[in-house]
LOBA-337353 format. One record per residue (C-alpha): residue number from 1; x, z negated, y; residue in three letters. Coordinates in steps of 0.02 Angstrom, whole numbers, plus 50000, padded with zeros to 5 digits. Layout:
<nodes>
+-----+-------+-------+-------+---------+
| num |  east |    up | north | residuo |
+-----+-------+-------+-------+---------+
| NUM |     X |     Z |     Y |     ALA |
...
+-----+-------+-------+-------+---------+
</nodes>
This chain:
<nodes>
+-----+-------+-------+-------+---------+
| num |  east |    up | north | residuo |
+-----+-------+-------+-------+---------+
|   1 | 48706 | 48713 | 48290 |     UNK |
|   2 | 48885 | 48690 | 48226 |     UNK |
|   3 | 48854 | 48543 | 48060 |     UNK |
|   4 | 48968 | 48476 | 47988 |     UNK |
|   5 | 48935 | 48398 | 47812 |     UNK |
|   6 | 49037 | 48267 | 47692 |     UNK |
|   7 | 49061 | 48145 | 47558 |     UNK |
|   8 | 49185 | 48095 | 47462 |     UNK |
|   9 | 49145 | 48061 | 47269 |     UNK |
|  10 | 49080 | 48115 | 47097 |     UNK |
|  11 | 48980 | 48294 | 47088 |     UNK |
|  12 | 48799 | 48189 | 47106 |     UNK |
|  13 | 48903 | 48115 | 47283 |     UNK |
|  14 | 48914 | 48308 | 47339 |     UNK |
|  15 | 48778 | 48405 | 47255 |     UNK |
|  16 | 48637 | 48340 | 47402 |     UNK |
|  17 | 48751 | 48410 | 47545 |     UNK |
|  18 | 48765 | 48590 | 47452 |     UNK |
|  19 | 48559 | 48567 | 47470 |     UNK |
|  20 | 48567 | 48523 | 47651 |     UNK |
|  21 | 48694 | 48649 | 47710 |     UNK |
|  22 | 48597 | 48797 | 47635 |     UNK |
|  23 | 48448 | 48722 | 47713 |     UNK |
|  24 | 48547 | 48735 | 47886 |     UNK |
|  25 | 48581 | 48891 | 47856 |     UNK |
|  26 | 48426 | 48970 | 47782 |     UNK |
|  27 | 48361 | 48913 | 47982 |     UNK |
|  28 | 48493 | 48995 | 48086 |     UNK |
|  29 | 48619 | 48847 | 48105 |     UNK |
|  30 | 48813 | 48864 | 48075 |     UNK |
|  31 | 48855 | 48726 | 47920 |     UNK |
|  32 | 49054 | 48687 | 47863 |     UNK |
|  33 | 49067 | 48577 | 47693 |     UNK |
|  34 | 49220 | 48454 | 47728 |     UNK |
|  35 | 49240 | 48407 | 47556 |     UNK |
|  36 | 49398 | 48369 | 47426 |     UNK |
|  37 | 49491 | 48523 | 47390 |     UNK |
|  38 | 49413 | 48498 | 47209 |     UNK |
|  39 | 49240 | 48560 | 47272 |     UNK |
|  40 | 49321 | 48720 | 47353 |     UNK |
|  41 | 49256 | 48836 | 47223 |     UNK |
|  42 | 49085 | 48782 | 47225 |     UNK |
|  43 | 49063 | 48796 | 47417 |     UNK |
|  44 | 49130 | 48974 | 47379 |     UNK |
|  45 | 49002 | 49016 | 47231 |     UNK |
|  46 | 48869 | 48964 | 47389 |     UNK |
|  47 | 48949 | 49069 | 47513 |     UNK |
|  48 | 48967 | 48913 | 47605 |     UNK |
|  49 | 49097 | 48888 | 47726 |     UNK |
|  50 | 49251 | 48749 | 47685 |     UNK |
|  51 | 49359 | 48640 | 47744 |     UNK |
|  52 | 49468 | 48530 | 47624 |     UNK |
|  53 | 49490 | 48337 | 47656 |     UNK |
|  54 | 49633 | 48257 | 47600 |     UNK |
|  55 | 49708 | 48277 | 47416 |     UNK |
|  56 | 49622 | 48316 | 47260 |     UNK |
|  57 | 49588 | 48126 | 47194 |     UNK |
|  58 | 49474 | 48184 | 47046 |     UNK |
|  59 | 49606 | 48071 | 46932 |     UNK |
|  60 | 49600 | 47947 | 47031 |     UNK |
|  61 | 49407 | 47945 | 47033 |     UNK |
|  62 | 49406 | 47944 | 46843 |     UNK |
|  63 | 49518 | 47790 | 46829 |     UNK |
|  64 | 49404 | 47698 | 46954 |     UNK |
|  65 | 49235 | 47750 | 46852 |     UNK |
|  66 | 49326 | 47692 | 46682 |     UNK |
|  67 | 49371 | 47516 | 46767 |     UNK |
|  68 | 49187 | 47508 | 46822 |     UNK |
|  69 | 49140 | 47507 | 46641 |     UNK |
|  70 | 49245 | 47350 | 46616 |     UNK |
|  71 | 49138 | 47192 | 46567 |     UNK |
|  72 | 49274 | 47082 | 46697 |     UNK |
|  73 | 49367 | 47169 | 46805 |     UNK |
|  74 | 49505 | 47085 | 46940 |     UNK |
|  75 | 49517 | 47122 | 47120 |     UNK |
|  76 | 49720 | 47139 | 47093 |     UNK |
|  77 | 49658 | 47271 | 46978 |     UNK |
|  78 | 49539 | 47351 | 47063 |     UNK |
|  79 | 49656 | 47372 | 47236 |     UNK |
|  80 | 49777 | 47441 | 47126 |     UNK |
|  81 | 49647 | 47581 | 47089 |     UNK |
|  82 | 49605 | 47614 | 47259 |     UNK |
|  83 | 49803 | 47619 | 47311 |     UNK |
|  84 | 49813 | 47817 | 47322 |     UNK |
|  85 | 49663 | 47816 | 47416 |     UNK |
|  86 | 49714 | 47696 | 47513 |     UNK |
|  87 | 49875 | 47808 | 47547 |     UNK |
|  88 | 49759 | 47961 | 47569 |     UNK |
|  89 | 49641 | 47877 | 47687 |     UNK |
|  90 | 49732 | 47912 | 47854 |     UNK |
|  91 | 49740 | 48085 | 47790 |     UNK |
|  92 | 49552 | 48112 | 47785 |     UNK |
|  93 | 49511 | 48044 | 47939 |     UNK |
|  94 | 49610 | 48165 | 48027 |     UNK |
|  95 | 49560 | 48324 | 47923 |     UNK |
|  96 | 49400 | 48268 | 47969 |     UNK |
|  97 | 49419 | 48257 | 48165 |     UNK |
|  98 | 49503 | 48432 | 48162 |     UNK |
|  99 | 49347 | 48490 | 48037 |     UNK |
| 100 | 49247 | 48404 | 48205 |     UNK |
| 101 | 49319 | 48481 | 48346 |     UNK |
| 102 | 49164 | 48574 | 48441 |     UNK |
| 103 | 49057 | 48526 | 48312 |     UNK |
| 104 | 48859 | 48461 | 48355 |     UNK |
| 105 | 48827 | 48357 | 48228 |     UNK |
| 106 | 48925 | 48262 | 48083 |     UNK |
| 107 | 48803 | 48217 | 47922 |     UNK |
| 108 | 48919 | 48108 | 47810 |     UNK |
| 109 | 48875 | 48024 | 47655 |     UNK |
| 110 | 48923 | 47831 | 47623 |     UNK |
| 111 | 49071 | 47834 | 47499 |     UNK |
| 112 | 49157 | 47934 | 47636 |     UNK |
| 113 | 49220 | 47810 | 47748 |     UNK |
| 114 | 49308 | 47912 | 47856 |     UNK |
| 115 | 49145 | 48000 | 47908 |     UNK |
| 116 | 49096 | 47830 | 48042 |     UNK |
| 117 | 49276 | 47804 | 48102 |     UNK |
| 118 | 49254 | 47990 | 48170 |     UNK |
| 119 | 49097 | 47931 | 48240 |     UNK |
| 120 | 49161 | 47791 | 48319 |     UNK |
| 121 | 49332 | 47853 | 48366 |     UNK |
| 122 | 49250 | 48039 | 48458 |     UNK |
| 123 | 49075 | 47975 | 48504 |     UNK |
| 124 | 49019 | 48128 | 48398 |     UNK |
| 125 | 48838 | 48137 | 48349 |     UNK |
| 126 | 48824 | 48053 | 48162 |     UNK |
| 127 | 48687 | 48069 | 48030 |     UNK |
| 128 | 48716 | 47971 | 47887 |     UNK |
| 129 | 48657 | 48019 | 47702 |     UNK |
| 130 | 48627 | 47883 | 47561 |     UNK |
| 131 | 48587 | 47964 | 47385 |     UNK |
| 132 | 48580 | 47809 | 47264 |     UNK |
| 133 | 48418 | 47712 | 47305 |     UNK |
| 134 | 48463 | 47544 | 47388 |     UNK |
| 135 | 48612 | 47396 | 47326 |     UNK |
| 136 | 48724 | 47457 | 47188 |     UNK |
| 137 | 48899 | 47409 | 47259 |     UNK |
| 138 | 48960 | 47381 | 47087 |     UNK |
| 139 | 49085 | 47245 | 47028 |     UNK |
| 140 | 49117 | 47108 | 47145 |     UNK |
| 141 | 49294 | 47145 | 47160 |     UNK |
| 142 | 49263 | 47325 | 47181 |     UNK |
| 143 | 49162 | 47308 | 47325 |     UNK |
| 144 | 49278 | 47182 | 47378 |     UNK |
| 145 | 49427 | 47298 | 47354 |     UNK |
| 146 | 49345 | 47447 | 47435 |     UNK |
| 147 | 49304 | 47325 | 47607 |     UNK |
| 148 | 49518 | 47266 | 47602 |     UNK |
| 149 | 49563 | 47455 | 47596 |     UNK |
| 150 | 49441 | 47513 | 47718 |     UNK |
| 151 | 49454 | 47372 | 47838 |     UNK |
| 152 | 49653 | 47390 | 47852 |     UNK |
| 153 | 49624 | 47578 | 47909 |     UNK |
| 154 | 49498 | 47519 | 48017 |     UNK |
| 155 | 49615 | 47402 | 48117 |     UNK |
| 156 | 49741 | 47517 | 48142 |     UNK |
| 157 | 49609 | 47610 | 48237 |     UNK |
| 158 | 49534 | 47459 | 48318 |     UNK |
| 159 | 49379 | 47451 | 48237 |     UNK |
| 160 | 49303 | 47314 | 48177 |     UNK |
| 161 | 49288 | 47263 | 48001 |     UNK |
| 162 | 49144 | 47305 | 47876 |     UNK |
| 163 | 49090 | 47192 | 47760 |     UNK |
| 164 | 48995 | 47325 | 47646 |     UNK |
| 165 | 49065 | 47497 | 47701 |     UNK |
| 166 | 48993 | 47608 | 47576 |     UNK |
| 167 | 48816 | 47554 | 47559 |     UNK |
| 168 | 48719 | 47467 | 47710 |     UNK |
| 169 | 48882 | 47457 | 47845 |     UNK |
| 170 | 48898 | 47657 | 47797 |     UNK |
| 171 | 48709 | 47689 | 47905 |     UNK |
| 172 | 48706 | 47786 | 48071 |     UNK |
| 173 | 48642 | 47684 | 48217 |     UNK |
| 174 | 48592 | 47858 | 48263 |     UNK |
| 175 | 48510 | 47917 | 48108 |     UNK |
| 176 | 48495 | 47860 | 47915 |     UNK |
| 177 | 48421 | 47952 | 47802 |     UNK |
| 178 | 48386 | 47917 | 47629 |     UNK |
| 179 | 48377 | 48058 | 47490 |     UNK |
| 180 | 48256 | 47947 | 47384 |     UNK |
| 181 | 48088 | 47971 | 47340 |     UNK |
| 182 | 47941 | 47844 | 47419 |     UNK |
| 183 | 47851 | 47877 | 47248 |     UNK |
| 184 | 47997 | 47809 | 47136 |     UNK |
| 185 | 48045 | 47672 | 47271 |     UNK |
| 186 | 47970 | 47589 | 47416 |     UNK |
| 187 | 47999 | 47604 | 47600 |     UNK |
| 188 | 48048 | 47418 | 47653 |     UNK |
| 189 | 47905 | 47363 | 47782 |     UNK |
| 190 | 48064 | 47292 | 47890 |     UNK |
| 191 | 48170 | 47460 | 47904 |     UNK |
| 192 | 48225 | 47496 | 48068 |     UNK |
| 193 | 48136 | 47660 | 48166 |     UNK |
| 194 | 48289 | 47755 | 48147 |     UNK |
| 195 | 48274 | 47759 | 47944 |     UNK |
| 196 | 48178 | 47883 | 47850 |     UNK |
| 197 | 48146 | 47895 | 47657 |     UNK |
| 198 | 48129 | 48088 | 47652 |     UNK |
| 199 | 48134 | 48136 | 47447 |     UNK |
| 200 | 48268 | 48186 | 47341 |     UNK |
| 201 | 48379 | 48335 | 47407 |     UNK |
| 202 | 48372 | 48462 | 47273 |     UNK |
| 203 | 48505 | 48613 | 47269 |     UNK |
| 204 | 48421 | 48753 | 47172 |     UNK |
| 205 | 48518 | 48896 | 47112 |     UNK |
| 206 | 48415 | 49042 | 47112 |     UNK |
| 207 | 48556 | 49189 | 47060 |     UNK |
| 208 | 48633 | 49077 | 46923 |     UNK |
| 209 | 48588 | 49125 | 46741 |     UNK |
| 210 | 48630 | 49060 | 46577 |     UNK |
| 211 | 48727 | 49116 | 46453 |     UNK |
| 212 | 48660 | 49221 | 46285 |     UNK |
| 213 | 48721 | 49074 | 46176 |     UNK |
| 214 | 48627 | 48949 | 46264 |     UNK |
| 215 | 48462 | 49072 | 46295 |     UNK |
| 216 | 48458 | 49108 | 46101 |     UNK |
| 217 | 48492 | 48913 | 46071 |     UNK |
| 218 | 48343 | 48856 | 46183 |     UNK |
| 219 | 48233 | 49002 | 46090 |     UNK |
| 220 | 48275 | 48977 | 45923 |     UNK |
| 221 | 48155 | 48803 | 45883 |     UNK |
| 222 | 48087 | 48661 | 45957 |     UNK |
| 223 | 48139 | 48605 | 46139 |     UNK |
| 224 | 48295 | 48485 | 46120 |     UNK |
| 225 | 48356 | 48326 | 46190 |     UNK |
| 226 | 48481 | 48346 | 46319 |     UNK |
| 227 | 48623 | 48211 | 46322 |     UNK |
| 228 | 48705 | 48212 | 46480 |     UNK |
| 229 | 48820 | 48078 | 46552 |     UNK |
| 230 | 48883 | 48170 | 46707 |     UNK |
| 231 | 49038 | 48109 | 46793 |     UNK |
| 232 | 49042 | 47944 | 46677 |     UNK |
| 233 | 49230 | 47937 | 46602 |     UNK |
| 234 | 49263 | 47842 | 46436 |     UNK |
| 235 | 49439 | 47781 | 46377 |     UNK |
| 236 | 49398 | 47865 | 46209 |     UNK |
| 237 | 49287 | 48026 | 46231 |     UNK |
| 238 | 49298 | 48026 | 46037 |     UNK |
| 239 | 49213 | 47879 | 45997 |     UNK |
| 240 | 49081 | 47907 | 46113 |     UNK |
| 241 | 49042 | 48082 | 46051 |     UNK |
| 242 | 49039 | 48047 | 45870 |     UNK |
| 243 | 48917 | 47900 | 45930 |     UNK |
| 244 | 48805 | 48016 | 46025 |     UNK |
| 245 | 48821 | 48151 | 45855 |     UNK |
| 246 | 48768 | 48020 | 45745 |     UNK |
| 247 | 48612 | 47960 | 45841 |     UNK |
| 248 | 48542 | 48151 | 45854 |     UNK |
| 249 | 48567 | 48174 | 45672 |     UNK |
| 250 | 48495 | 48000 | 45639 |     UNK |
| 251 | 48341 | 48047 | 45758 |     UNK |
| 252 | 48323 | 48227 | 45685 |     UNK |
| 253 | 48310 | 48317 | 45841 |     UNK |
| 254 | 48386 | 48465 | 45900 |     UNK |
| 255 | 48495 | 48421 | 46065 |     UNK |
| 256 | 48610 | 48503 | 46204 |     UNK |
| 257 | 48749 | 48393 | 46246 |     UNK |
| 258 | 48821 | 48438 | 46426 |     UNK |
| 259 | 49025 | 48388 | 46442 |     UNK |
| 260 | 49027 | 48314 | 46590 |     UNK |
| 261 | 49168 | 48237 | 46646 |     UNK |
| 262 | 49219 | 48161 | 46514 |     UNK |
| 263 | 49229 | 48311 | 46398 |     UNK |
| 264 | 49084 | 48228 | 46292 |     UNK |
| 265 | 49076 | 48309 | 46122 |     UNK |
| 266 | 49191 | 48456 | 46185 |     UNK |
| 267 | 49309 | 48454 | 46021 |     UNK |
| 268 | 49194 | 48398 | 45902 |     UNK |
| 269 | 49134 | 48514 | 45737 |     UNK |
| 270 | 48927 | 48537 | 45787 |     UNK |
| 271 | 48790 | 48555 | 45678 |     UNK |
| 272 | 48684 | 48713 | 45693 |     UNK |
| 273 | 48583 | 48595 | 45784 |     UNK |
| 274 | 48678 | 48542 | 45918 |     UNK |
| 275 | 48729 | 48673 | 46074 |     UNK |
| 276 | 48863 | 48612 | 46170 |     UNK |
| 277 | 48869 | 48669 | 46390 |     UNK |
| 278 | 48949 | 48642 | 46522 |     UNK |
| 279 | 48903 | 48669 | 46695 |     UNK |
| 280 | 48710 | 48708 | 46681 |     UNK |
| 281 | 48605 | 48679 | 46837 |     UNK |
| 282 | 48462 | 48520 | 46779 |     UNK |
| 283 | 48321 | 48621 | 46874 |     UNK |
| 284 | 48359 | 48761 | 46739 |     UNK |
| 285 | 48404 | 48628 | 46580 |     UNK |
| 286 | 48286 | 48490 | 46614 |     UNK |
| 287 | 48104 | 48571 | 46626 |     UNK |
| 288 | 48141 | 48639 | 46441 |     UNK |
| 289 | 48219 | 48468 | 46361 |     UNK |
| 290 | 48094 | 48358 | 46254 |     UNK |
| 291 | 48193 | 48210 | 46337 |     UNK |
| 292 | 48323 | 48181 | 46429 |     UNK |
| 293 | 48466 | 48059 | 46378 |     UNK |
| 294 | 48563 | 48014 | 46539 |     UNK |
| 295 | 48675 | 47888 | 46629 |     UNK |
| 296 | 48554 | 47867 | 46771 |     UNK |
| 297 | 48646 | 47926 | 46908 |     UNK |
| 298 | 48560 | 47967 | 47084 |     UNK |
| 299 | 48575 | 48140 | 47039 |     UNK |
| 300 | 48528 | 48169 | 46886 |     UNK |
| 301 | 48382 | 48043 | 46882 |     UNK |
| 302 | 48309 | 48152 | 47028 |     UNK |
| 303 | 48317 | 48289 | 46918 |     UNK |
| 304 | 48242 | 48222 | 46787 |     UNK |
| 305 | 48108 | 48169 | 46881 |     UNK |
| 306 | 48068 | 48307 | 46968 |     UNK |
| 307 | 48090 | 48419 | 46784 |     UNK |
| 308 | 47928 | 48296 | 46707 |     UNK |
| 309 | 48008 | 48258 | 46559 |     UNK |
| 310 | 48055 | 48064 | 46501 |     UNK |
| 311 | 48204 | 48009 | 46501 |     UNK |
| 312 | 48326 | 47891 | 46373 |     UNK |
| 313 | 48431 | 47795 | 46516 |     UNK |
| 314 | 48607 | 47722 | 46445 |     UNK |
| 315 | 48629 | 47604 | 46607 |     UNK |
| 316 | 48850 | 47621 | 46650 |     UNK |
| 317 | 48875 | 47547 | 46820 |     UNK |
| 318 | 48791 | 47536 | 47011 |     UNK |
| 319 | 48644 | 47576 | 47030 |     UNK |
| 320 | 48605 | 47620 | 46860 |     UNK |
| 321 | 48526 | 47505 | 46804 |     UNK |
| 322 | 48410 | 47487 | 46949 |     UNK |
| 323 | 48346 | 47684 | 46951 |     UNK |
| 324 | 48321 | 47634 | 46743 |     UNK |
| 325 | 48210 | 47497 | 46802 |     UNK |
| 326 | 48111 | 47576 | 46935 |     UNK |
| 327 | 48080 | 47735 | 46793 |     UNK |
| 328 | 48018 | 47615 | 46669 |     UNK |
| 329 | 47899 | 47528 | 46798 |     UNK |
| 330 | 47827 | 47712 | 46831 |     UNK |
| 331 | 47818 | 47723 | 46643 |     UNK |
| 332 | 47922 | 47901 | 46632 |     UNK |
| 333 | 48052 | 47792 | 46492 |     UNK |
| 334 | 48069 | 47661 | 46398 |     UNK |
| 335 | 48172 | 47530 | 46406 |     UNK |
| 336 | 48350 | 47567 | 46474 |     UNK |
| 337 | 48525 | 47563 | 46342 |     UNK |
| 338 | 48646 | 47471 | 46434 |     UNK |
| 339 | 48806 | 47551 | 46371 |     UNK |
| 340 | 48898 | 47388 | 46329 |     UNK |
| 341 | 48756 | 47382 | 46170 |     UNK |
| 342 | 48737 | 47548 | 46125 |     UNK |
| 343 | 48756 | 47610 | 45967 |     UNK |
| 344 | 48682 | 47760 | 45868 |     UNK |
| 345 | 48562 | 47698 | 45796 |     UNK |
| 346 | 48463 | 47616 | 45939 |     UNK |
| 347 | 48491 | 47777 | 46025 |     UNK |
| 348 | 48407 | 47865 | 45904 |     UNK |
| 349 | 48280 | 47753 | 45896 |     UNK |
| 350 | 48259 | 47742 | 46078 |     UNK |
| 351 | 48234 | 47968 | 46060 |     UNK |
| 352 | 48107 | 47941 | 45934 |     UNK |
| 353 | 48003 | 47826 | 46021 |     UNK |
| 354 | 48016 | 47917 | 46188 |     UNK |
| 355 | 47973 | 48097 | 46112 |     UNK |
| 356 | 47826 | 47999 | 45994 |     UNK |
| 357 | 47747 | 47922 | 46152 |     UNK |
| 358 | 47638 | 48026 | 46215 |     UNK |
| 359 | 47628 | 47919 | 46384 |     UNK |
| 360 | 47817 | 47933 | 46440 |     UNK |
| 361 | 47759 | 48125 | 46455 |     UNK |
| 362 | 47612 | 48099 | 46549 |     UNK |
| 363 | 47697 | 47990 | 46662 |     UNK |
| 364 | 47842 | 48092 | 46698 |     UNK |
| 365 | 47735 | 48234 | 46730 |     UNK |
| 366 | 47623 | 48154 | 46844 |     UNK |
| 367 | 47781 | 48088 | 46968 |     UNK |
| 368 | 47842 | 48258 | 46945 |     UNK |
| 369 | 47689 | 48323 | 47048 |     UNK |
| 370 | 47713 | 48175 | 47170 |     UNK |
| 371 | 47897 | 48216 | 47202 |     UNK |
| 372 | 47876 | 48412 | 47202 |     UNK |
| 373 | 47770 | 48382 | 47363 |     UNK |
| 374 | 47902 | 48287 | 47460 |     UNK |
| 375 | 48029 | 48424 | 47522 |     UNK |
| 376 | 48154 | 48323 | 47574 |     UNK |
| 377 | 48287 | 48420 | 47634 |     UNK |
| 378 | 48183 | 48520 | 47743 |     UNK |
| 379 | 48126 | 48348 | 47842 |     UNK |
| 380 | 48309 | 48309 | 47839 |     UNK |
| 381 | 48348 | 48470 | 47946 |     UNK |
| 382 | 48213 | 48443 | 48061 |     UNK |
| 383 | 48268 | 48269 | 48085 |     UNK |
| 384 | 48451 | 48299 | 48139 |     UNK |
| 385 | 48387 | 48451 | 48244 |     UNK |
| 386 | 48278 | 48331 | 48351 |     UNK |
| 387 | 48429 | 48199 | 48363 |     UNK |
| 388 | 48536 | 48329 | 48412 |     UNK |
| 389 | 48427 | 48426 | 48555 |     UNK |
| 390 | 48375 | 48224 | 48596 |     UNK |
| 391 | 48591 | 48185 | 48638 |     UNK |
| 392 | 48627 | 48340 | 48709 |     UNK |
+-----+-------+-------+-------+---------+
</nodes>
């Protein structure tokens, strides 16, 4: 079976499909990752076969996650944002019905809107993938900017418009799966037949090792906190690393900061405290942190839960704030930062009183059992193998 997988996004957007496509191919199927050139050396480092779509946009995607921070934020501005994806749009959507051509099966994720319109356009058998829980649109105007861009495409293709096209409109009426776990969030009682919560989608790299610096780091004391903010992009990286310095020295904890996208604490003078990474898998990092200080992405929440460890959420945009909620119901962190009040010392006071608490621990490792059980990406495969042998 020829798949073809893709998304369009931040690393936590792609990471679920590198899971998936090793999945397909660990069980004799044929998968192609039709991602943005950006991701072409990471599909390599997986011996995965790839196709690029469209132009490399990763600046453009860091404007639009800056704007997102904004406390009021204008459509106008927002559409001017989206204008070179917009422009690259038409582009996509036919890389991606080349990347199609004799292909069984396309599995697309929702912030890659050309992935329906090649649906609709070829008739091609479409899986869809949603990796951030449920809602989480953002802004008003972005999701109303997103729609105008989309929509115009659309029409010049004589489809019909979408009123949310990268959360609920972005489902298969064939198949829509959700990369969520049932233990951190409900299955609505109402979903249609065709939807299945399956758990997270977890890419574990076996051959990748760490560095000596970071080995003799993690052995040389107590385990650390681990501040990571993933693909979150500040207007001054700076300000928000000397923030993040001062609440570890204020808390007294050793820490690992990962840079992220935003290059957080990347040209700063450390403490012998303080190791600074950057790309380090969470299934490696995580199970040895004493917390976990994180933005609350899809990603990197899953991996947090899954590691057993609490969490310190500092809520940015989306669905933040909802996966912050939904962890503090389960009782695996406290309550959530949103970034627009954070400062260092209620960071540090929110470390302290996670690592104190004896509870957030027990918590975290109890859902970590739950989720460990769930194997989602195998049930994934299995699902778009029966949908495919079903339209055949």
């Amino acid at each position: 079976m020829r798949v073809v997988l893709t998304n369009f996004g931040t690393v936590g957007d792609v990471q679920p499909f590198l899971a998936l496509a090793l999945e397909m191919r660990r069980h004799g199927h044929d998968p192609i990752l039709a991602f943005s050139p950006y991701y072409a050396s990471r599909a390599a480092a997986l011996g995965l076969p790839f196709v690029p779509i469209g132009p490399d946009l990763q600046s453009e995607q860091r404007e639009v996650l800056k704007a997102q921070l904004a406390t009021a934020i204008s459509f106008d501005r927002m559409r001017m944002l989206f204008a070179p994806i917009a422009m690259a749009l038409p582009q996509m959507f036919e890389e991606l019905c080349e990347a199609c051509r004799n292909a069984d099966v396309l599995v697309c994720g929702p912030v890659q809107p050309a992935g329906r319109m090649v649906h609709e356009v070829t008739g091609i058998p479409f899986v869809s993938v949603q990796v951030a829980h449920f809602g989480g649109g953002g802004p008003a105007a972005f999701q109303q900017a997103t729609a105008t861009v989309i929509n115009q495409f659309r029409s010049r293709l004589k489809l019909p418009p979408l009123q949310d096209p990268l959360t609920a409109d972005a489902n298969s009426p064939q198949l829509a799966l959700y990369a969520s776990s049932r233990f951190v969030h409900s299955v609505p009682a109402d979903w249609p037949a065709h939807y299945h919560m399956l758990g997270y989608f977890y890419l574990d790299e076996e051959n990748w090792q760490p560095d000596q610096p970071l080995i003799e780091f993690m052995e040389s004391g107590e385990p650390p906190v681990v501040v990571t903010f993933g693909s979150t992009t500040y207007s001054d990286s700076k300000a928000e690393s000397d923030r993040v310095l001062e609440a570890i020295s204020l808390s007294g904890r050793r820490a690992v900061i990962q840079h992220g996208w935003s290059g957080l604490a990347f040209e700063c003078n450390l403490p012998p405290d303080v190791h600074c990474s950057d790309y380090t898998p969470h299934e490696w990092l995580f199970p040895r942190a004493a917390c976990v200080v994180h933005h609350g992405g899809a990603g990197t929440a899953a991996s947090v839960f899954r590691a057993g460890v609490p969490s310190v959420f500092v809520t940015h945009a989306g669905g933040q704030p909802v996966r912050a909620r939904l962890a503090f119901e389960l009782g695996c962190a406290g309550p959530a930062i949103p970034y627009q009040e954070l400062s260092a010392q209620r960071l540090a006071n929110a470390i302290t009183d996670t690592i104190g608490n004896t509870r957030y621990k027990d918590a975290a490792v109890t859902l970590s059992k739950k989720i460990r059980g769930e194997h989602g990406v195998a049930k994934a495969r299995q699902l778009i193998e029966e949908l495919v042998a079903k339209v055949r």
